[in-house]
N, C-alpha and C positions, 0 to 999 in steps of 0.2 A: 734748137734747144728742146723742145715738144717732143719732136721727133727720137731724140737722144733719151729721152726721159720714159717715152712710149716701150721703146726697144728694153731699155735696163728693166721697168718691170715687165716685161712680158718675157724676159730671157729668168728674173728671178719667179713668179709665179709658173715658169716652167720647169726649172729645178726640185721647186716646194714639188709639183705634181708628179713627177718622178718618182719623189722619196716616198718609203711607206715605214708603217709601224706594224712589227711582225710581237706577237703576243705568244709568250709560252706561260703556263700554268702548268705546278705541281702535278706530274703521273709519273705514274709507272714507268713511260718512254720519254718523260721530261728529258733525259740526258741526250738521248739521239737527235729529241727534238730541237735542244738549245744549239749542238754543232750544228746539225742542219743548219737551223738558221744563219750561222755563225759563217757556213759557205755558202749559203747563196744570199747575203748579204748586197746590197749593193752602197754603192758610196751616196751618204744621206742617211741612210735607214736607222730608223732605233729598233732595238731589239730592248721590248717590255719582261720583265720578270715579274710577275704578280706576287701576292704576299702567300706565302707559304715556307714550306723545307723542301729542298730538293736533293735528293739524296743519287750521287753521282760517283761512280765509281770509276770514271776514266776522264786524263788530262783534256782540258779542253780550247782550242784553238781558235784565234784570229788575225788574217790577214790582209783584208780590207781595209782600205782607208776611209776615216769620214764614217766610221761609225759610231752609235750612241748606245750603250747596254744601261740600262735603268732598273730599278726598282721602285719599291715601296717601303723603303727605308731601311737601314743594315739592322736594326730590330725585327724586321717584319718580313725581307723578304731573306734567305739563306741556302745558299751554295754547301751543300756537308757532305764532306769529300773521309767520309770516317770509316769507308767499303773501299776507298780508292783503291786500284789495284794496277794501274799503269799510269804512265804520263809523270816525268820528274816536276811537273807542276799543278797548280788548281787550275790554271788559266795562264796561257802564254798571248803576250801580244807583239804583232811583228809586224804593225800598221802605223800608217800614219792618221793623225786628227782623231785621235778615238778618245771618249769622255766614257767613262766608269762612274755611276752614280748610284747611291742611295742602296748597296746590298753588302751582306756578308759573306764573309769563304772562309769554311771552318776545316779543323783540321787535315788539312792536304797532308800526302806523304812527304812533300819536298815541298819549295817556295809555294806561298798561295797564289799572288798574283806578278808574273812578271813579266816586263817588255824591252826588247833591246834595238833597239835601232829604232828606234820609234821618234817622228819628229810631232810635237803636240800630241800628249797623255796628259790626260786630267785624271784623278782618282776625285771625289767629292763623296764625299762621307759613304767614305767604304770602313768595310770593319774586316780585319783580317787575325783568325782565333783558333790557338788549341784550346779545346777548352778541358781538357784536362789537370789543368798547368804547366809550370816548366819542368819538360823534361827534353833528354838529349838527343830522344828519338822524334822529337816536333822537326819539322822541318825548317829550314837555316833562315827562310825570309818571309816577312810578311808581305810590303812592298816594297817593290825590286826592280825599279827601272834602271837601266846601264845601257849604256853606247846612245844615248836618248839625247835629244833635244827639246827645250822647252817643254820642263814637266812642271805638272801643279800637282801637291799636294794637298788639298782642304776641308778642315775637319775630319781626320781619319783615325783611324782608332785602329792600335796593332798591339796584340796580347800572343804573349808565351811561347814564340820563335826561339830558335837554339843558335843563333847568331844574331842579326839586327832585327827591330818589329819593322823600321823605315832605312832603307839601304838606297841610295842613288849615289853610282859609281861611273865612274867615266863618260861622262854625260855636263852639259851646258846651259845655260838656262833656266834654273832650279827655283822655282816656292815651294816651302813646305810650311803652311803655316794652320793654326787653330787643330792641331793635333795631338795627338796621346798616344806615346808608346811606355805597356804596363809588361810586366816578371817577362822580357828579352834579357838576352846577353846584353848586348847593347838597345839603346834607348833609337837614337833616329842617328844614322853613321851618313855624314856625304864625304865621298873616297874620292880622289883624282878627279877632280871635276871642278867647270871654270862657272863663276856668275851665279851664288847659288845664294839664297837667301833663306832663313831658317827663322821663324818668328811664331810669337804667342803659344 
């Protein structure tokens, strides 16, 4: 038993040692900076967003499993995609295990944040915003997981999308709770989708 107990932490303190925390801060090259980090990612890793605006003008990507993207709160730290000029989204995810936390993503050309085939996404107080208002030329989704497994929605806030602020379509295992969708088309839509729960 000792013996079993020795190995299990020493197999998990060898994990934790692996993972690291890759930090990007608002510049100039923030955008290069945050894909970068977004491909040489490994599974474990958080990728930090410090507080500031980051102003990003192309779609940005992740395929890695087992990642954690963070900030410093959807007030404080901001994705503003309002120069975007490619990428039909703010952020596509096509990974499994990945947790979105504490940032915003403000007017993207098309969906802010979306992931499809993703087994475990967590969004946690993401804020996803035209801030212009509603208009027809906002882009259709705020958040937008579809073909997904086991997604959490919590505390998230989605303003002024031209289709849903919350859209989870063809996908399984669904919470969406402690959240706010304000001037969408629709408020928080779940389509074709099995096991979904919707509260507070």
């Amino acid at each position: 038993m000792r013996i079993l107990l020795i190995i299990t932490l020493f197999i998990f303190s060898s994990f934790n040692a692996v993972s690291k925390v890759i930090i990007v801060s608002p510049s100039e090259n923030a955008q290069e900076q945050i894909q970068e980090a977004m491909i040489l990612a490994e599974p474990g890793d958080e990728i930090q967003l410090t507080t500031g605006v980051y102003q990003i003008e192309d779609g940005l990507s992740l395929d890695i499993d087992n990642v954690i993207i963070t900030g410093n709160g959807h007030e404080n730290t901001v994705l503003d995609f309002s120069n975007q000029m490619t990428g039909a989204q703010g952020l596509m995810i096509t990974s499994n295990g990945i947790t979105l936390k504490d940032f915003a993503i403000i007017n993207t050309k098309g969906d802010a944040i979306k992931a499809k085939g993703s087994d475990g996404i967590s969004f946690l107080n993401i804020r996803t915003e035209w801030t212009e208002g509603p208009k027809a030329s906002n882009g259709a989704y705020g958040l937008y997981p579809v073909e997904s497994k086991n997604v959490l929605i919590d505390g998230c806030i989605a303003i002024g999308a031209s289709d849903a602020g919350i859209y989870v379509g063809q996908s399984e295992n669904i919470i969406v709770k402690n959240s706010v969708a304000e001037y969408n088309v629709a408020g928080i839509e779940i389509e074709n989708s099995y096991f979904a729960d919707v509260k507070d």
